[in-house]
GUDO-54867 format. One record per atom (N, C-alpha, C): residue in one letter; x, z, y. Coordinates in steps of 0.1 Angstrom, whole numbers, padded with zeros to 4 digits, always signed. Atoms other than C-alpha are relative to their C-alpha. Example, Ala and Ser with C-alpha at 12.3 -4.5 7.8 and 13.67 -1.06 7.14 Angstrom:
a+0009+0000-0012
a+0123+0078-0045
a+0009+0000+0012
s-0009+0000-0011
s+0137+0071-0011
s-0008+0008+0011
REM end
This chain:
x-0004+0008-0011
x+2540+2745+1653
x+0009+0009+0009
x-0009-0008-0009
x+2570+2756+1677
x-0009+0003+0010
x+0002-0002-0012
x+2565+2772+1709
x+0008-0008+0009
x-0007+0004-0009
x+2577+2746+1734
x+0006+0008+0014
x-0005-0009-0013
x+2577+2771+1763
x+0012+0011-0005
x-0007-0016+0006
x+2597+2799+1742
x+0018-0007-0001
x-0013+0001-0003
x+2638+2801+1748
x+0003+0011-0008
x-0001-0009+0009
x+2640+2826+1718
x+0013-0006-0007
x-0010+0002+0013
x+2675+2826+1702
x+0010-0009+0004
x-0016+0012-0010
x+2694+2797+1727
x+0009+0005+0009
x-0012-0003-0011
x+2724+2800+1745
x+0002-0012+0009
x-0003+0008-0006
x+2727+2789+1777
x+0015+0006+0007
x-0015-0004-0009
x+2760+2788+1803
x-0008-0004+0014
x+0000+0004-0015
x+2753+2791+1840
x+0007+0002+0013
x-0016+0001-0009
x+2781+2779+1864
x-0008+0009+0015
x+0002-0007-0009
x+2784+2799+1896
x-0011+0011-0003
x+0013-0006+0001
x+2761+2828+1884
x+0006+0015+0001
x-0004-0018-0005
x+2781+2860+1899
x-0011+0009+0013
x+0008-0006-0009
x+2752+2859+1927
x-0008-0011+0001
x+0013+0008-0005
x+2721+2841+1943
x-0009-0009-0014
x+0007+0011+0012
x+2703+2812+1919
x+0004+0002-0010
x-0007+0004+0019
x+2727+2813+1892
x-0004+0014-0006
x+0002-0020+0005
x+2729+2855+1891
x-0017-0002-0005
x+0018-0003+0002
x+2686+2851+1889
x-0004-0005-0014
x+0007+0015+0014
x+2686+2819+1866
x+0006+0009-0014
x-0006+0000+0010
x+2710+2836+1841
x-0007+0015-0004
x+0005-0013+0004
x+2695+2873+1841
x-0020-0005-0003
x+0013+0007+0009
x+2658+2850+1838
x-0002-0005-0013
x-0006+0002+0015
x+2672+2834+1808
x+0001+0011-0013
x-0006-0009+0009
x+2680+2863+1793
x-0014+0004-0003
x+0017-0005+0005
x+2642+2876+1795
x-0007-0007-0006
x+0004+0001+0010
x+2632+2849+1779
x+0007-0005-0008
x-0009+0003+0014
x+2661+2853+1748
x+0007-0009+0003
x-0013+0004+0006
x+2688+2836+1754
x+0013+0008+0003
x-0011-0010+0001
x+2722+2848+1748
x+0005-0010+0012
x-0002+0002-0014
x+2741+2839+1787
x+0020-0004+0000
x-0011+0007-0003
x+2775+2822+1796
x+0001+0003+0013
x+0000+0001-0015
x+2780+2837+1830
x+0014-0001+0008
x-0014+0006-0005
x+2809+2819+1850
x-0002+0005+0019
x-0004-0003-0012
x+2824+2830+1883
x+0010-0004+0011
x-0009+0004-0008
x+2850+2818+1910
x+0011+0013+0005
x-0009-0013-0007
x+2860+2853+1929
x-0005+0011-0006
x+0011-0016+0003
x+2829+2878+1921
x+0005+0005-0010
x+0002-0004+0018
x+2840+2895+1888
x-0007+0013+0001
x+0004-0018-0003
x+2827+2930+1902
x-0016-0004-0006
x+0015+0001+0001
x+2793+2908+1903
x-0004-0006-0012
x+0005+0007+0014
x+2793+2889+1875
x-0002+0007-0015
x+0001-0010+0015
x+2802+2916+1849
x-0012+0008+0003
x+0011-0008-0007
x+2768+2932+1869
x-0008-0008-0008
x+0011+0008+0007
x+2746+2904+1857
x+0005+0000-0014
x-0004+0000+0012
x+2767+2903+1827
x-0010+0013-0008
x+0006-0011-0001
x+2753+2941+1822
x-0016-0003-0005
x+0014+0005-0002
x+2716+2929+1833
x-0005-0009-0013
x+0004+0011+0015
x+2714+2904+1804
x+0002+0008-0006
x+0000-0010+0015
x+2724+2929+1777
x-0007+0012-0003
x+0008-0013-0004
x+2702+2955+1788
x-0015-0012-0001
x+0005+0011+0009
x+2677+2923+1775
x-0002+0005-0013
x-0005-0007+0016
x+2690+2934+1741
x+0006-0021-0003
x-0007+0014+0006
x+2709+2896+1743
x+0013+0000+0004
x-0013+0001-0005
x+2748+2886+1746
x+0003-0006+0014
x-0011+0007-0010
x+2770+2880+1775
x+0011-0001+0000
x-0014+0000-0007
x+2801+2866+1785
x+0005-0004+0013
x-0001-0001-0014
x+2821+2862+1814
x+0010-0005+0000
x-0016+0006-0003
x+2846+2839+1824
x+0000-0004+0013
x+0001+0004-0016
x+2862+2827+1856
x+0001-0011-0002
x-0006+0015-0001
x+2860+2792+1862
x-0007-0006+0015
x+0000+0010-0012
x+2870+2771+1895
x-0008-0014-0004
x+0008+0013+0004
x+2842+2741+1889
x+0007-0010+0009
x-0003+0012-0010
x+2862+2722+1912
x+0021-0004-0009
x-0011+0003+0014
x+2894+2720+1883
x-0004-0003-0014
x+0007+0001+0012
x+2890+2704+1855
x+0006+0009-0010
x-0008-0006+0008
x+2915+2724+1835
x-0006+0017+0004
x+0009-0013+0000
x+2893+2757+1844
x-0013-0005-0007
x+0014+0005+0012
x+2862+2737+1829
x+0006+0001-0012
x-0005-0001+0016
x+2881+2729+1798
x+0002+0012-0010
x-0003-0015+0007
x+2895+2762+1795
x-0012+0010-0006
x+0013-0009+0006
x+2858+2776+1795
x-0006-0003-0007
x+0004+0005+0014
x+2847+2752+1771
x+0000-0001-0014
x-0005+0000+0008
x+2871+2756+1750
x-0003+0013-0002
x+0007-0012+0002
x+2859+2795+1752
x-0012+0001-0005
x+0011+0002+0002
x+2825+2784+1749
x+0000-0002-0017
x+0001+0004+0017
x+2832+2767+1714
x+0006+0005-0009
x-0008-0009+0014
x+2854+2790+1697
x-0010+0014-0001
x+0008-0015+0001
x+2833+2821+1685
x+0007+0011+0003
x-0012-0014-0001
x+2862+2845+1688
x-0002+0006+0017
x-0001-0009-0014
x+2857+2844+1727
x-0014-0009+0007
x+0008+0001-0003
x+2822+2830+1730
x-0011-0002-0015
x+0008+0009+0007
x+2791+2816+1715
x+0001-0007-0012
x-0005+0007+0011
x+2804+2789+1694
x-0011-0011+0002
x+0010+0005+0001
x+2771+2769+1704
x-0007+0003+0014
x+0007+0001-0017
x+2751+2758+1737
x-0010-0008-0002
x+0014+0011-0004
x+2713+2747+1742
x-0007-0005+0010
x+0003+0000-0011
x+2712+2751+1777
x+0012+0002+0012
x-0009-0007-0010
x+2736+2746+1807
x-0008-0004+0012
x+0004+0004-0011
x+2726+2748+1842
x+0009-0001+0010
x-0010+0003-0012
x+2747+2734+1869
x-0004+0008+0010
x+0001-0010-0008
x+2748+2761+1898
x+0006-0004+0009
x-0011+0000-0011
x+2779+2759+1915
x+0001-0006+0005
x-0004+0009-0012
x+2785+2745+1949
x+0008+0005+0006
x-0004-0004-0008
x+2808+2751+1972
x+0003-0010+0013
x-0001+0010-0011
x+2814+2733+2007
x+0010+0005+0014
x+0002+0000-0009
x+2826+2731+2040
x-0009-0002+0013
x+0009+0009-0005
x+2799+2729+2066
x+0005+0002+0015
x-0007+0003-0011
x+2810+2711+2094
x-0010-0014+0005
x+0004+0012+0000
x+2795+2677+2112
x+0010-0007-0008
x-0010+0012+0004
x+2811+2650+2095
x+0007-0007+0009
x-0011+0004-0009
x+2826+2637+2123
x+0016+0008+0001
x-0010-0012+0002
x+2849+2670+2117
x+0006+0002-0010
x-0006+0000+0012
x+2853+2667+2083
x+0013-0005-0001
x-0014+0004+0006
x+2887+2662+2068
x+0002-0006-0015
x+0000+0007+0009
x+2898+2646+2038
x-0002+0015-0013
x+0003-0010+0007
x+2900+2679+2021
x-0014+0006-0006
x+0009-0007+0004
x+2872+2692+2025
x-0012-0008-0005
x+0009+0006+0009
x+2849+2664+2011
x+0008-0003-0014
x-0008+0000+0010
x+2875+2664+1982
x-0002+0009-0007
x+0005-0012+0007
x+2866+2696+1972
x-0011+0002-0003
x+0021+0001-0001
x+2827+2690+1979
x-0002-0009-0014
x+0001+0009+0009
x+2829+2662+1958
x+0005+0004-0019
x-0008-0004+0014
x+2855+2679+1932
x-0015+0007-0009
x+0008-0013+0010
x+2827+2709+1921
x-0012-0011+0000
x+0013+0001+0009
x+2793+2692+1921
x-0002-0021-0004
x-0003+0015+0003
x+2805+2653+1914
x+0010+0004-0015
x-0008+0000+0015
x+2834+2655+1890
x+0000+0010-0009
x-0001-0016+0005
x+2832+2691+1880
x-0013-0003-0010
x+0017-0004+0007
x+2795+2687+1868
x+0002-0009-0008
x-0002+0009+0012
x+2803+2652+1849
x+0010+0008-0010
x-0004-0008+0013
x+2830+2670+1830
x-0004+0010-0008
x+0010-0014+0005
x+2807+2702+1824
x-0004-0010-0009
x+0005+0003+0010
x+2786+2677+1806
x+0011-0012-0012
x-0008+0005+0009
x+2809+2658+1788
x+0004+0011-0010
x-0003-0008+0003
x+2821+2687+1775
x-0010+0004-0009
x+0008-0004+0001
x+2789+2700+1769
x-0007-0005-0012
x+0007+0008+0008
x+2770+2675+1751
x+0002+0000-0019
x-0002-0007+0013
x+2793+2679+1717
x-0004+0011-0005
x+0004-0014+0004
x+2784+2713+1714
x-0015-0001-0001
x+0013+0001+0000
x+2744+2706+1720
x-0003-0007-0012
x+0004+0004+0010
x+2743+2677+1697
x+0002+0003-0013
x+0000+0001+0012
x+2757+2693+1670
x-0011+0013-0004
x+0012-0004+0004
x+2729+2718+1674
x-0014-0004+0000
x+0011+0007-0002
x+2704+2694+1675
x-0006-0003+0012
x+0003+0007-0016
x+2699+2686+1712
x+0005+0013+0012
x-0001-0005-0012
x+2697+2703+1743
x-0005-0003+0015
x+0004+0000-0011
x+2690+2707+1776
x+0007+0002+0015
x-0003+0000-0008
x+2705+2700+1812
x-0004+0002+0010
x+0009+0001-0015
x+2691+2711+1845
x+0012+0005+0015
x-0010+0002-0011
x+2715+2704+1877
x-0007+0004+0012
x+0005-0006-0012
x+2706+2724+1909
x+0008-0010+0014
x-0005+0005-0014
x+2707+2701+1940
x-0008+0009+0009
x+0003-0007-0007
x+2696+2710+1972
x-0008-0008+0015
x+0007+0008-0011
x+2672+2703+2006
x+0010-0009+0003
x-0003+0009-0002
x+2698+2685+2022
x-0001-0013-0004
x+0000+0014+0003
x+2692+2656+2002
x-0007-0005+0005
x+0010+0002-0001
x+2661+2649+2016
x-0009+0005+0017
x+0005-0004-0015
x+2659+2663+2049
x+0014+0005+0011
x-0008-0002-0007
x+2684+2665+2078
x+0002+0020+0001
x-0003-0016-0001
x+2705+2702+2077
x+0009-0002+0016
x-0017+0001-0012
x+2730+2706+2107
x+0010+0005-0014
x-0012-0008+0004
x+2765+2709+2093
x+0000+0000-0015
x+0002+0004+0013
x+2756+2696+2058
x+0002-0010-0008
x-0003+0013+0003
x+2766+2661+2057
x+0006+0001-0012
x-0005+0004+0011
x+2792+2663+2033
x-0005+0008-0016
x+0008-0003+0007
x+2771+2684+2008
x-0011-0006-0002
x+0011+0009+0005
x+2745+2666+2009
x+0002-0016-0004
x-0015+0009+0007
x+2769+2634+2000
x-0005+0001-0016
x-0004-0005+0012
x+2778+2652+1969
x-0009+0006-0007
x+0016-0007+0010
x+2740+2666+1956
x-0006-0014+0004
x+0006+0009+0004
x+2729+2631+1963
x+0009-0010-0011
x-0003+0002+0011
x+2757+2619+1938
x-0005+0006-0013
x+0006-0005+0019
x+2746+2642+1912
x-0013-0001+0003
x+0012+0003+0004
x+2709+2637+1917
x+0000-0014-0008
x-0004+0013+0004
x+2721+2598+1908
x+0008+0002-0016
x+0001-0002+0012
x+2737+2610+1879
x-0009+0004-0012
x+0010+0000+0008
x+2706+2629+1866
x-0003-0010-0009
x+0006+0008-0001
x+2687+2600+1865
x+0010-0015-0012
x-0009+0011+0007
x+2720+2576+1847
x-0002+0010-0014
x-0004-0012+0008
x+2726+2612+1821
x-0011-0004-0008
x+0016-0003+0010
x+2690+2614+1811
x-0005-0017-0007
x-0001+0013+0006
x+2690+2575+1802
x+0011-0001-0012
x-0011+0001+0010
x+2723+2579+1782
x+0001+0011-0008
x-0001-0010+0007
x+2718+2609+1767
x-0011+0005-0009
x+0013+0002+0006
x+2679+2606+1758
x+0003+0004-0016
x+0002+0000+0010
x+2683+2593+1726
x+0010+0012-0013
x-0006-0018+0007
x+2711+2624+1712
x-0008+0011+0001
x+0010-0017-0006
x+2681+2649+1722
x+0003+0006+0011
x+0001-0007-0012
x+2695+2656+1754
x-0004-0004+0012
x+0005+0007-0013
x+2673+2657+1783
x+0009+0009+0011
x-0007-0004-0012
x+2687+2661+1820
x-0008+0000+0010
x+0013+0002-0013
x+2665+2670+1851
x+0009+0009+0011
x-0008-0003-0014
x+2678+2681+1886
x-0011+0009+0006
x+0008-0011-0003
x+2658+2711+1904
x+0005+0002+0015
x-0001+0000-0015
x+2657+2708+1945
x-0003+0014+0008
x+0003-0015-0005
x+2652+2744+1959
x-0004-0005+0017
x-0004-0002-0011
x+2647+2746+1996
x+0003+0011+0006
x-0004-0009-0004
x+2645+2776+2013
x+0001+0013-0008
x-0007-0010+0008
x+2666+2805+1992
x+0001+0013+0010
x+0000-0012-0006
x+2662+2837+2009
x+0008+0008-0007
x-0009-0006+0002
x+2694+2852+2001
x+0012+0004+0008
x-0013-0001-0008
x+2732+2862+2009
x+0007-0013+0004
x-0013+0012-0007
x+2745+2825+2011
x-0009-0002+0011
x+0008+0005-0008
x+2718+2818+2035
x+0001+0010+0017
x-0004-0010-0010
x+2723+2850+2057
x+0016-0001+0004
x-0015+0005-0002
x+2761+2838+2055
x+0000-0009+0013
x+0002+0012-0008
x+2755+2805+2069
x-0008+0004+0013
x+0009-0001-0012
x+2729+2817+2094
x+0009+0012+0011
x-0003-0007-0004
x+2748+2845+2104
x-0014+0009+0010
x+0006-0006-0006
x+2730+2865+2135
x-0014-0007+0004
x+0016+0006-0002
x+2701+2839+2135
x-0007+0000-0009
x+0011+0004+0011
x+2688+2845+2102
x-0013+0012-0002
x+0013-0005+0000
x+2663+2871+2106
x-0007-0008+0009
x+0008+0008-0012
x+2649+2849+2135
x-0003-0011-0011
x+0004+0010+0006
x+2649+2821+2110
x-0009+0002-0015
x+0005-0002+0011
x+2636+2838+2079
x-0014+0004+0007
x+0014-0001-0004
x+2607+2849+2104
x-0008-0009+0004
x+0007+0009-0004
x+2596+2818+2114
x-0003-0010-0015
x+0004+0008+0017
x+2602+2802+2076
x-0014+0012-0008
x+0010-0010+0001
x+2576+2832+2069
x-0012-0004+0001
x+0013+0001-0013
x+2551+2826+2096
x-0006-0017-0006
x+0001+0015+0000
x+2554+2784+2088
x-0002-0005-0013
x+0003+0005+0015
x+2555+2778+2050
x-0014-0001-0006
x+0010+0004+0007
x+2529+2764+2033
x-0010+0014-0003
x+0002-0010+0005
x+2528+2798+2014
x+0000+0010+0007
x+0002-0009-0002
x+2532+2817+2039
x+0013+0010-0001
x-0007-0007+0005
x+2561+2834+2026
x+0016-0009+0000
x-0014+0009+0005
x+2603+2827+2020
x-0001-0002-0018
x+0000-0001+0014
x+2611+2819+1982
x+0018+0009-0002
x-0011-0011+0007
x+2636+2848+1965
x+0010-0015-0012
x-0009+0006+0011
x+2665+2835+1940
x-0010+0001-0014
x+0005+0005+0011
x+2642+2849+1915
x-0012-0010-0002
x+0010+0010+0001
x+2612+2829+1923
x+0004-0013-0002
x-0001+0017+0006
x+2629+2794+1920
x+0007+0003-0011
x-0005-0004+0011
x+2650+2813+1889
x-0018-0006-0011
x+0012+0006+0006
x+2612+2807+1874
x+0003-0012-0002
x-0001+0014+0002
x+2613+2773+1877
x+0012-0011-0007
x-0013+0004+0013
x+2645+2769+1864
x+0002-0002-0011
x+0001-0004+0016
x+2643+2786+1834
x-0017-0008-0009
x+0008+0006+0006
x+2606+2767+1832
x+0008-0015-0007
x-0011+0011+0003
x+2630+2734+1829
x+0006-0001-0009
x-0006-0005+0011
x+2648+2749+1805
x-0008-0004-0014
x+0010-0003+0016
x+2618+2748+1776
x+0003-0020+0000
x+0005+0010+0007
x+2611+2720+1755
x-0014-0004+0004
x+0009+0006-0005
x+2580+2714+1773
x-0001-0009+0014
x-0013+0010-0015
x+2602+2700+1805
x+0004-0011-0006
x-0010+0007+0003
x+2613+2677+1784
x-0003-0017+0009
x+0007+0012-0005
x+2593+2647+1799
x+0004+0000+0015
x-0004-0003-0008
x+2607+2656+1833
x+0013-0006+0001
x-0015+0003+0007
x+2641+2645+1817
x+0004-0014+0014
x-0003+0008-0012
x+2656+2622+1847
x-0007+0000+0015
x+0008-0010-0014
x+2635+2640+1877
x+0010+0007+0004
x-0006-0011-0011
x+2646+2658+1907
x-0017+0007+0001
x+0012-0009-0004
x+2618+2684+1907
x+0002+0009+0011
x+0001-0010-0014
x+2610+2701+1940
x-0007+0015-0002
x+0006-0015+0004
x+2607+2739+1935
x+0003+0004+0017
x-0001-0008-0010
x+2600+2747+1970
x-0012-0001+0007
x+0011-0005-0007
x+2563+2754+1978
x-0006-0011+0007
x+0003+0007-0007
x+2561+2721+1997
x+0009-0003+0012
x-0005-0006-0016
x+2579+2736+2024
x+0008-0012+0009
x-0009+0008-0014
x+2607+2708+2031
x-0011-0016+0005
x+0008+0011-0003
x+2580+2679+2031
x-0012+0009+0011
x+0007-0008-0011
x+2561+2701+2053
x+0006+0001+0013
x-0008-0005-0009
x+2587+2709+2073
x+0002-0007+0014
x+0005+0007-0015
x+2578+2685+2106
x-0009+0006+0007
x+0013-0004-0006
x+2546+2695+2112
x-0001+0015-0003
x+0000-0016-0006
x+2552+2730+2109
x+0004+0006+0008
x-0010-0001-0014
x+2576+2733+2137
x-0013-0007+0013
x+0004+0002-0013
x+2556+2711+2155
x-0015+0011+0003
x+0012-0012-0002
x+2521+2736+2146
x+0006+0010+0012
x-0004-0015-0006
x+2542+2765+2155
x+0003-0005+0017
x-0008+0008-0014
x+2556+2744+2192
x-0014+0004+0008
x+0011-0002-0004
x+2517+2743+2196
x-0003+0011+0003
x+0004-0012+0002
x+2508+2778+2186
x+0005+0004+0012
x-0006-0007-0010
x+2535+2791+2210
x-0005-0002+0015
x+0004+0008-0008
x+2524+2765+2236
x-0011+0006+0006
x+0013-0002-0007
x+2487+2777+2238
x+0002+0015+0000
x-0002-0010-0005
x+2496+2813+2236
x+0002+0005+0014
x-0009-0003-0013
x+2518+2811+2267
x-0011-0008+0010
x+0011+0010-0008
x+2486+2791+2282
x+0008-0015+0008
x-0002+0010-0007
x+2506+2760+2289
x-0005-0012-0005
x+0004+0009+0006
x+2488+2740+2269
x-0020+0005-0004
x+0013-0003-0003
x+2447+2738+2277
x-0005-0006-0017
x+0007+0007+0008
x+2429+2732+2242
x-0008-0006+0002
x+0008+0006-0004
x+2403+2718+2256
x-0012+0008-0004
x+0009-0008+0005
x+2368+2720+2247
x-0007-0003-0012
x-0001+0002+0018
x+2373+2710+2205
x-0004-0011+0000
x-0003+0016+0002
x+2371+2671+2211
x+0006-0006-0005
x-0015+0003-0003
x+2404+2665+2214
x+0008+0006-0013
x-0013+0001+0009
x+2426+2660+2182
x+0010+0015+0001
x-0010-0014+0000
x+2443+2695+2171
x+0008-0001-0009
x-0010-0001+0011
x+2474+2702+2154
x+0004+0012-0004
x-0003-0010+0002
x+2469+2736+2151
x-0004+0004-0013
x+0010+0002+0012
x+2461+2742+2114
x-0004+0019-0001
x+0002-0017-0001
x+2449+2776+2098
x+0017+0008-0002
x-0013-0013-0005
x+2473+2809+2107
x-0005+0014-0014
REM end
């Protein structure tokens, strides 16, 4: 009997993986045996790094640039992907990574820049799998797992039109994994919330130690989640024992964003009775303070 958990011997490709999620998911991959497809936009300093990281595994890497927001940079990698001479020749796993955005309210947005939101994880990601799918089924199936993100599901500032375009591809999942079932390929979507990283200390700029100490203090766990810790969950996605998952958006994030009301409001309290502006009474009276 196979090992459904074991990724011994497959090749996957993971778009945007010069840094954060992808860099983790593709150097995770590689720990457990597959040979790595790692695609970049700008980074090449970083990506030939993770490139490195996988081979020091004892498995293959390659390294191409591709803009996910052109389809003639997909094709071109594809077409790399299936010729042996400058890849693989064979794919059992891709994972959709790459995003890029503007974040702005949407009242601010311009036509551009949801054009390009849209381009990478709307059209970009259907052509990835179109692409893709030949190469899987002629190794007997495969596996898709498309990285959306909180926004879908909970108000971000300055996120509108990204969260648009990761609730289009979560809707694709869900169409993919119906149309592609019966060829052996399943498709599932993987929701992160909070990524304790460089795009995150980007975006936040000089408030993200303030904000990574309160996501700390307030999580479920207790704790932020690393690239590699939802890389786990990724690469669990990945096995043949995910497969039943196949048209799911799985929530790899501790709880945290369905939590995410009453944690703020806890902590509002916490602060509240510290600062004595708020009398708890004498334990009658309805608390919202949970354990610390």
């Amino acid at each position: 009997m196979s090992d459904t958990l074991s990724l011994q011997g497959r090749t996957a490709l993971v778009t945007g993986s010069s840094r954060g999620l992808g860099a983790a998911t593709a150097r995770r991959l590689a720990r457990a045996g597959c040979d790595v497809v790692i695609t970049y936009r700008r980074k090449d300093r970083e990506a030939a790094a993770v490139a490195e990281a996988v081979e020091a595994t004892g498995r293959r890497a390659w390294v191409h640039r591709c803009d996910m927001s052109r389809i003639d940079h997909i094709d071109a990698l594809m077409d790399a992907v299936e010729d042996p001479a400058t890849g693989p020749g064979r794919l059992d796993v891709v994972v959709a990574n790459a995003a890029a955005t503007s974040f702005r309210p949407l009242m601010d947005a311009q036509p551009r820049h949801v054009e390009r939101t849209f381009a990478i994880s709307v059209t970009g990601f259907l052509r990835l799998v179109q692409r893709a799918v030949p190469l899987m089924e002629a190794g007997g199936g495969g596996r898709i797992v498309a990285v959306s993100g909180a926004d879908t599901v909970t108000w971000i500032p300055a996120h509108g039109i990204l969260a648009a375009a990761k609730a289009a591809l979560e809707s694709m999942v869900a169409y993919l994994a119906c149309e592609l079932g019966e060829r052996g390929i399943t498709v599932v979507g993987v929701n992160p919330g909070w990524i304790d990283g460089d795009s995150l200390q980007l975006m936040l700029g000089p408030f993200y130690e303030a904000a990574a100490d309160v996501e700390r203090r307030t999580h479920p766990m207790r704790s932020t989640m690393s690239p590699d810790d939802v890389a786990e969950t990724v690469a669990l996605l990945c096995t043949d024992a995910a497969r039943l998952t196949s048209g799911s958006i799985v929530r790899a994030d501790g709880a945290g964003v369905f939590a995410f009301c009453g944690r703020f409001i806890q902590l509002a309290a916490e602060q509240a009775m510290a600062a004595g502006a708020v009398d708890p009474g004498d334990g009658d009276a309805p608390s919202v303070v949970g354990p610390t």
